[in-house]
KEKE-895168 format. One record per residue (C-alpha): residue in three letters; residue number from 0; x, y, z. Coordinates in steps of 0.25 Angstrom, whole numbers, plus 5000, padded with zeros to 4 digits. Layout:
N
ala	NUM	X	Y	Z;
...
//
This chain:
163
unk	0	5292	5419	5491;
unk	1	5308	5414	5489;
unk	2	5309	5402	5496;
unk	3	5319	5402	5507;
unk	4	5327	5388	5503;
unk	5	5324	5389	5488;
unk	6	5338	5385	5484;
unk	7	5338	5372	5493;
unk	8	5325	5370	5487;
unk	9	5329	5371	5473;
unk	10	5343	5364	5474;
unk	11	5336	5351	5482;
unk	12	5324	5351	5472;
unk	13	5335	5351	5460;
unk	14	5342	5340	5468;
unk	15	5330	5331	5469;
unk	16	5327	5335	5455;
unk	17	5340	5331	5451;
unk	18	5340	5316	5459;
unk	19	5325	5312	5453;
unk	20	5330	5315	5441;
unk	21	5343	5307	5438;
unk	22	5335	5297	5448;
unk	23	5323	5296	5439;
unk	24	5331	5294	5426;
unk	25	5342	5285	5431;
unk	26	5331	5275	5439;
unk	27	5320	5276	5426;
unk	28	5330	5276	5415;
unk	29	5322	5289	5410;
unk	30	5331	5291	5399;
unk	31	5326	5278	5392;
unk	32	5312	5282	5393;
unk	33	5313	5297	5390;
unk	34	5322	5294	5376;
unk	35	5318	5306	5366;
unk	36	5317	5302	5351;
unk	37	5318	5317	5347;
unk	38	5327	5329	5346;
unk	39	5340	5329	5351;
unk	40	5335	5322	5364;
unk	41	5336	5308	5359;
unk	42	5344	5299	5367;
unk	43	5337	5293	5377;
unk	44	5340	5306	5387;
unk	45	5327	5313	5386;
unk	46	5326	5310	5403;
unk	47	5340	5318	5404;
unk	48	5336	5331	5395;
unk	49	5322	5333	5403;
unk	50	5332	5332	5418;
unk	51	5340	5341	5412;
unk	52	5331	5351	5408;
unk	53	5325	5351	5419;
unk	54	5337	5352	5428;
unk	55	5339	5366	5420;
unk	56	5327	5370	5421;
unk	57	5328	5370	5434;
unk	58	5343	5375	5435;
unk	59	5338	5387	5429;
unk	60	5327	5390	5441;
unk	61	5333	5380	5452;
unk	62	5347	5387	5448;
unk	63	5343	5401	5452;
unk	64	5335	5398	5465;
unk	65	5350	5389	5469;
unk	66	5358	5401	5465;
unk	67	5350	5410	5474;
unk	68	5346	5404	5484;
unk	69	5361	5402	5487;
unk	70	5361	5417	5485;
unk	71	5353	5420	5494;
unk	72	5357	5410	5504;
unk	73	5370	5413	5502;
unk	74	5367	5428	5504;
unk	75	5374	5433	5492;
unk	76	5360	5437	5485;
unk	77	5361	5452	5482;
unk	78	5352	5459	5488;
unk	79	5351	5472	5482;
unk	80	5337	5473	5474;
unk	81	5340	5485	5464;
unk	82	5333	5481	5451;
unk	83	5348	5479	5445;
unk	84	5353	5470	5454;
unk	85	5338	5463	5452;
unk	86	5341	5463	5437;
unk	87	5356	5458	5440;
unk	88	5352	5446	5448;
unk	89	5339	5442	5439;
unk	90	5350	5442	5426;
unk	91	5361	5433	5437;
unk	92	5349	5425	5438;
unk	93	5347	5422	5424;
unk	94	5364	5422	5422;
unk	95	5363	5409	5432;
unk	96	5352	5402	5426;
unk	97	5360	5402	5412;
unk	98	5372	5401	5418;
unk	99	5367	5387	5427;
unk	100	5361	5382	5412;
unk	101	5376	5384	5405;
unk	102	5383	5378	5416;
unk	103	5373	5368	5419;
unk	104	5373	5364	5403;
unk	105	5389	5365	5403;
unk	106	5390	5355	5417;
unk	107	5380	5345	5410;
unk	108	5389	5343	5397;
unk	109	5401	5343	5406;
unk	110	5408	5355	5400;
unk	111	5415	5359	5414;
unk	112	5426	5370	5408;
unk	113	5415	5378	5400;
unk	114	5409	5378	5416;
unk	115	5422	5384	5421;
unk	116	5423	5395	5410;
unk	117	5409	5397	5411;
unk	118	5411	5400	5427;
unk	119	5422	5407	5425;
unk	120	5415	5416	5413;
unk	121	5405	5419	5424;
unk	122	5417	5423	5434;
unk	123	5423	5433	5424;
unk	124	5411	5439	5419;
unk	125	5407	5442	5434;
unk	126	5420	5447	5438;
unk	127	5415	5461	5440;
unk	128	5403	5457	5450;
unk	129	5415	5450	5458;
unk	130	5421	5461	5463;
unk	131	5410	5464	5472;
unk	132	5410	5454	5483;
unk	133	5393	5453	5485;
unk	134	5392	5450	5470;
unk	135	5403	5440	5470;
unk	136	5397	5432	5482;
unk	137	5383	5432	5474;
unk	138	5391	5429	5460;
unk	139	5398	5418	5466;
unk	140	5387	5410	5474;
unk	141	5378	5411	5464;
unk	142	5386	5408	5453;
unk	143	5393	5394	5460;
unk	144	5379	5391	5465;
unk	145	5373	5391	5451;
unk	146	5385	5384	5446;
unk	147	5384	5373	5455;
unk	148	5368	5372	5451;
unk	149	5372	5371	5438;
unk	150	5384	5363	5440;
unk	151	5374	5352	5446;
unk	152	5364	5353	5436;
unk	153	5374	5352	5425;
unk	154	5378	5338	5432;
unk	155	5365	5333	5432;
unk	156	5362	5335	5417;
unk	157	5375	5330	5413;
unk	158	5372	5317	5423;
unk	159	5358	5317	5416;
unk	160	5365	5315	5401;
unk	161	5376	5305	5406;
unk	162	5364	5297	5411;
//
């Protein structure tokens, strides 16, 4: 059974993620004590690679319940449930979670013009779904919504190295 609030869940249970997290490392100085001697880890930041790869773990899954939830909330979900359009949004589903990881690792090393072209790349290869005004509305939404999910965990990451 779908929950009724589950992007409000997702997006406060990333937030408080999010704040123990940087509150942990920052107040216990994690990075001296998790210092990796091994692999390409070394440097002392060993605190800052296991936050991170959690935060994309959980930007692949948390991502898509956001996105949709916003869908849905925002009544822009498709509802017809032929087996095509079943197969079209399973695959948009697996285009945002790749799409929220590039943007995500692009926001994190601060490369904000490969962001632009790659929004822009999107726009164009969609332009043909645009013209009908249902697909555009459900293109936009979920497309910003997962921008922004991105955007934000991007920040965090690249907050987590600057550390």
């Amino acid at each position: 059974m779908p929950l009724k609030y589950r992007a409000e869940v997702e997006g406060v249970s990333l937030s408080l993620v999010a704040i123990t997290a940087f509150s942990m490392i920052q107040a216990q100085h994690l990075t001296a004590y998790w210092a990796i001697t091994w692999s390409p880890l070394r440097g002392g930041n060993g605190a800052a690679w296991v936050v991170s790869l959690s935060l994309v773990i959980v930007l692949m899954q948390g991502g898509t319940f956001i996105v949709r939830g916003v869908l849905e909330r925002g009544g822009t979900k498709p509802t017809d449930e032929t087996a095509t359009n079943q197969t079209a949004y399973q695959h948009g589903r697996m285009i945002g979670m790749v799409e929220r990881l590039i943007l995500a690792v692009l926001v994190a090393n601060s490369q904000y013009t490969a962001v632009a072209f790659f929004f822009a790349g999107k726009g164009l290869i969609r332009s043909k779904d645009l013209e009908s005004r249902v697909w555009a509305d459900y293109l936009l939404l979920g497309s910003l919504v997962s921008f922004l999910v991105a955007l934000a965990v991007g920040l965090l990451i690249g907050k987590l190295f600057a550390a």
